[in-house]
N, C-alpha and C positions, 0 to 999 in steps of 0.2 A: 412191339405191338402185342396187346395180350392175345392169350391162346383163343379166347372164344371169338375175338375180330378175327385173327387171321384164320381162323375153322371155318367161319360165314363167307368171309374173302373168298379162300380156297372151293367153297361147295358153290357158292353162286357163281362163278366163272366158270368152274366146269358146269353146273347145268345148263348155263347161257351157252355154254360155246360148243357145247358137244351137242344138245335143243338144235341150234340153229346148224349149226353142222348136217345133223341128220335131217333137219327137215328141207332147207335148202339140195338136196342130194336129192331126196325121195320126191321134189318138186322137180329136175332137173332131169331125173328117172322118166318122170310121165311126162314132162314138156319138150324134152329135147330129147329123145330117147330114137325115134325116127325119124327126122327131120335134120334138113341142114343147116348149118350153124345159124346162129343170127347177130347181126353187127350193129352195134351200139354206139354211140358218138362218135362219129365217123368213122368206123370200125376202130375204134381205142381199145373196146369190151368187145369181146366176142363170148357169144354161149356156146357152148356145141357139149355135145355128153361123150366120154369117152369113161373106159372101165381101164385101168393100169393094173394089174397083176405083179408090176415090179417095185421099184422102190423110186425114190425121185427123180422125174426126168423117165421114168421108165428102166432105170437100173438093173438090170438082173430079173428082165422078165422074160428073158431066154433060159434063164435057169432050171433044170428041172424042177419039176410042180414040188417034191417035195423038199429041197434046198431054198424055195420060195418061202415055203409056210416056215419053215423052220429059222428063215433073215426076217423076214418081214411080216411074222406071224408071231411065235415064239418069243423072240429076239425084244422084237416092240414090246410084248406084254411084258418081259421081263424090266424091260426102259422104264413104261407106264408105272410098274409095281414099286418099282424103285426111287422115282422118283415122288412118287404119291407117299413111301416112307420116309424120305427124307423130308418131305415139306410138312409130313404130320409130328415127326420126330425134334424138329429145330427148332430149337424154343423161341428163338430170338431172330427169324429174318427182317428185313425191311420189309416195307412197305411192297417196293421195286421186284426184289430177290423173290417173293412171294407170288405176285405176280406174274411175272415171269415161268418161273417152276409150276404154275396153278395152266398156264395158257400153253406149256410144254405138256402136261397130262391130257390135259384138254384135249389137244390137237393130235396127240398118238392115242387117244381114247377114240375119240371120233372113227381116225382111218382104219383101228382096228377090230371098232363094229365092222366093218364095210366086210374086212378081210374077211372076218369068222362068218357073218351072213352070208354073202357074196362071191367070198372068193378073191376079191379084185376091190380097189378102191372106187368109189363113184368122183370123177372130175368133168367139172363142167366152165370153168372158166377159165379164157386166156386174156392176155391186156399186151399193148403192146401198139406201136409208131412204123406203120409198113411193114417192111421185112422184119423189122427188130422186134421180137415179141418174145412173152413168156412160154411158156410149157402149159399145158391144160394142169390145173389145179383147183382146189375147196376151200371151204372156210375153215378146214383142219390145218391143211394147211398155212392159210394165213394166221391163226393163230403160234403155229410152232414157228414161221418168219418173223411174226412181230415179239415172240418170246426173246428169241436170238438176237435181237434190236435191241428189246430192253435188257437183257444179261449182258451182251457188248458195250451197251452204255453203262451198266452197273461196275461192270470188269475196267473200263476206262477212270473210273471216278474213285479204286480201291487201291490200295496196295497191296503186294502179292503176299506179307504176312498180316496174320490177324496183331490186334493191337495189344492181345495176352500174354504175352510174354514169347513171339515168334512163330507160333506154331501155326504149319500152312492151314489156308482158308481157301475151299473148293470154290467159295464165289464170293468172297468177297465179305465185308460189312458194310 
């Protein structure tokens, strides 16, 4: 892929998804912010607004405040930084790899405005069949779930060396 496709690639996905990310939140802020949940095709979707302080699932939101910022504050920007050099640095991803990498920034971009503004991430949706249901979650999220979809599926379709002469490959060609 040339460098200025995959530069457009990478900048249009994060403005899309990290855009809709925060706007969907600061919608979710004012609409469901006092109010009780609201249930969606037969309660399949539910809205309700919830603030997580921890990490997924609520992970480590017992932790002291400053062990908090420092896993899921710090931690994350370092995740974010690192992978935004790698995806600026590889000359040669796919298409897939690209993607992926691009909707992994994305989505640790997103929740760690939330963090630094906030404090706490903003979540407003849950999906789910009766009892059986998801964890309140965002569109940050969904993007770093469908990253890990599409890396799973890239990781599935590679072999664990690159085709240069053996030498290991972090994700594949």
């Amino acid at each position: 892929m040339k460098r200025l496709r995959g530069a457009a690639l990478l900048v249009t996905i994060l403005v899309c998804c990290v855009g809709c990310d925060q706007v969907t939140k600061s919608v979710a802020t004012k609409q469901l912010g006092a109010r009780p949940p609201i249930s969606l095709l037969g309660d399949t979707i539910r809205l309700s607004y919830a603030e997580n302080s921890g990490g997924f699932l609520s992970f480590g939101e017992d932790f002291p405040p400053w062990i908090r910022s420092w896993v899921f504050g710090m931690l994350a920007a370092v995740v974010v930084l690192t992978l935004l050099t790698v995806a600026i640095r590889n000359h040669s991803p796919d298409r897939l790899q690209l993607i992926a990498v691009s909707l992994f920034i994305a989505g640790g971009a997103g929740n760690l405005i939330d963090r630094v503004k906030y404090g706490a991430v903003r979540d407003f949706l849950n999906v789910g069949i009766g009892p059986f249901r998801t964890g309140v979650f965002n569109v940050a999220d969904l993007a770093i779930t469908f990253a890990s979809i599409l890396l799973a599926m890239r990781l599935t379709r590679s072999t664990p060396f690159a085709s240069d002469g053996g030498s290991p490959s972090v994700v594949g060609r």
